[in-house]
C-alpha positions in Angstrom: 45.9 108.2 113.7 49.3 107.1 113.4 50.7 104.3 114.6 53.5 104.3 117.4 56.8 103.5 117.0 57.9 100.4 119.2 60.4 102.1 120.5 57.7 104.9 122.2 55.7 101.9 123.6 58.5 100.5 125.3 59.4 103.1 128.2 62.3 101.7 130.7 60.8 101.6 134.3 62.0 103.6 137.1 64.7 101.5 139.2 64.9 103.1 142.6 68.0 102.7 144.7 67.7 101.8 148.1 69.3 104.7 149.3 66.6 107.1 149.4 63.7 107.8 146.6 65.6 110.8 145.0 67.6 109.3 142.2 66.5 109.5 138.8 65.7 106.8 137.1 68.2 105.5 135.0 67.7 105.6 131.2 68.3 103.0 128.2 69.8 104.3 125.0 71.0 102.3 122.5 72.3 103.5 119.0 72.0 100.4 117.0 72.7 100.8 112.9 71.5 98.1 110.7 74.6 98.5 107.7 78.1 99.1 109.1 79.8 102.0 108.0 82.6 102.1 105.3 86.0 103.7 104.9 87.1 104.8 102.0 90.8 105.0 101.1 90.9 108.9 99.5 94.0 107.7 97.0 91.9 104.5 95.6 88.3 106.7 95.5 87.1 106.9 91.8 84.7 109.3 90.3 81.4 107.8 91.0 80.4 108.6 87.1 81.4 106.3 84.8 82.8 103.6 86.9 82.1 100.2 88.8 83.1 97.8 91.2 83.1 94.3 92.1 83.5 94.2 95.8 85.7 91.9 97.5 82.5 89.4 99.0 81.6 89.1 95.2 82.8 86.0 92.8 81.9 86.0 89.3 82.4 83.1 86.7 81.6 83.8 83.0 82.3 86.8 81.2 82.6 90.4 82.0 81.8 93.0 79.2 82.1 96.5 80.5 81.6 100.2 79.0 83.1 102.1 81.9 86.0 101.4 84.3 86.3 98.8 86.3 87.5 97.8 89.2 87.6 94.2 90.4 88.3 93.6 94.6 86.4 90.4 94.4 86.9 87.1 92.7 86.5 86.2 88.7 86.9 83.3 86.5 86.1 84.0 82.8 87.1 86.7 80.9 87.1 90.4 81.5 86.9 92.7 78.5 87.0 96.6 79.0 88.6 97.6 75.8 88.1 102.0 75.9 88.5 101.9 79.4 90.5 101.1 82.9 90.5 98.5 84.3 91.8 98.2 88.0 92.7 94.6 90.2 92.3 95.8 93.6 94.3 94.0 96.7 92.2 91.6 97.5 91.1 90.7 93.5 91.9 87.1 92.8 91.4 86.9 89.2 91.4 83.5 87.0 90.6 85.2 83.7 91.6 86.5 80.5 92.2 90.5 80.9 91.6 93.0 77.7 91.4 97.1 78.4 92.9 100.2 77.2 94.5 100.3 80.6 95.2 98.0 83.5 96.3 98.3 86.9 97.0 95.4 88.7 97.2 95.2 93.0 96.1 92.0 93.4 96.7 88.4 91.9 95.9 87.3 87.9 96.2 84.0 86.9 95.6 84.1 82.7 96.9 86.5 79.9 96.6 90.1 79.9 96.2 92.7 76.8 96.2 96.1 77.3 96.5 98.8 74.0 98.2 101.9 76.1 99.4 100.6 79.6 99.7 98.1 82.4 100.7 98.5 85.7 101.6 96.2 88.1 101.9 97.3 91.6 104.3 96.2 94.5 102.3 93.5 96.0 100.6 92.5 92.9 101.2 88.7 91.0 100.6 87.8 87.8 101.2 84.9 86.1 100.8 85.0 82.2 101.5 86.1 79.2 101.2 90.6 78.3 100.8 92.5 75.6 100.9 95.9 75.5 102.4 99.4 74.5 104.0 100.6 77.8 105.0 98.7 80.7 105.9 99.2 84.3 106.4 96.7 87.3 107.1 97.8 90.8 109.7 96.5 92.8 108.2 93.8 95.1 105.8 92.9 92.4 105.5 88.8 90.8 105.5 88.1 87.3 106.2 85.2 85.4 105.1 84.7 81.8 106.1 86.8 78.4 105.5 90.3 77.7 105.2 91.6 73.8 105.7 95.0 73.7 104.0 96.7 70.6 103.6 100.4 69.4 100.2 101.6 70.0 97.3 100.9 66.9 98.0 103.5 64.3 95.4 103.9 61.8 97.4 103.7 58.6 95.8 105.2 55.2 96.0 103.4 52.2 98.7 104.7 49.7 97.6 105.6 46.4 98.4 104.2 43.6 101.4 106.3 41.3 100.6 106.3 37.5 103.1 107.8 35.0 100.5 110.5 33.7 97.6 111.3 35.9 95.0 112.0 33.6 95.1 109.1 31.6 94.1 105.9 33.7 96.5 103.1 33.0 94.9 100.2 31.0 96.4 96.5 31.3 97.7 95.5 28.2 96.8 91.8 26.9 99.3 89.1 26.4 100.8 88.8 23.0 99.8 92.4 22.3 102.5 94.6 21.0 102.1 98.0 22.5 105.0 99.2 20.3 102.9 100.7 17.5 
């Protein structure tokens, strides 16, 4: 009824040593997997929900508009935009773009200008060349950088004042020119 696997049709023959007809016959095993297995680095392992990856065999050009983190291990050329969220450079991210998040972490290389509204952090063997602006700043020791950084307090949301009027139940009315108010 069902079919056979190819692996059942195929039986190794019997080799039989010369030296007398009670060996076994030897048997052929082979343990063959068709993806190779990955390691994951525990310290660089992100929750699975909410997050993506651009691995490091993957080049995107154009732009990158993301409503999660991010991280990019792979190559870009555009501009990246994850403005609520992180967004990481791994080690091996070679990035040719135009960087805007609410936080970014940087391993690899940036070539472009990079925005961030809370943090950005560049890493020992990280390089970036370009302009930042953000709130908070911090650059390892080992790390290349070479462009301008604006520092800026975080977005507050300001209210509008109201406006003072010398008695507050009597709205104050313009008073034409040439008009004597004097009475």
């Amino acid at each position: 009824m069902w079919s056979k696997r190819r692996e059942d049709e195929i039986q190794p023959r019997p080799v039989t040593p010369a030296a007398g007809p009670t060996a076994e016959p030897q048997r052929r095993e082979s343990n063959v997997m068709s993806t190779p297995t990955r390691t994951f680095d525990p310290e660089s392992r992100v929750p699975a929900s909410g997050s993506a990856t651009l691995g490091k065999n993957v080049t995107v050009k154009g732009q990158i508009f993301s409503r999660e983190d991010l991280t990019i291990d792979g190559e870009v050329e555009g501009t990246v935009e994850c403005h609520e969220h992180r967004l990481t450079i791994g080690p091996n991210g070679r990035v040719q773009a135009g960087l805007k998040a609410r936080e970014i972490v940087i391993y690899g290389s940036i070539q472009g200008n990079v925005e961030a509204v809370e943090k950005i952090d560049i890493k020992k063997e990280a390089k970036l060349v370009g302009d930042i602006k953000t709130s908070r700043i911090m650059i390892e020791d080992g790390a290349y950088f070479k462009g301008s950084i604006d520092i800026s307090k975080a977005a507050q949301v300001q209210r509008p004042t109201p406006v003072q009027t010398s008695n507050p139940t009597v709205p104050a009315t313009p008073v034409p020119a040439g008009v004597n108010s004097s009475k």
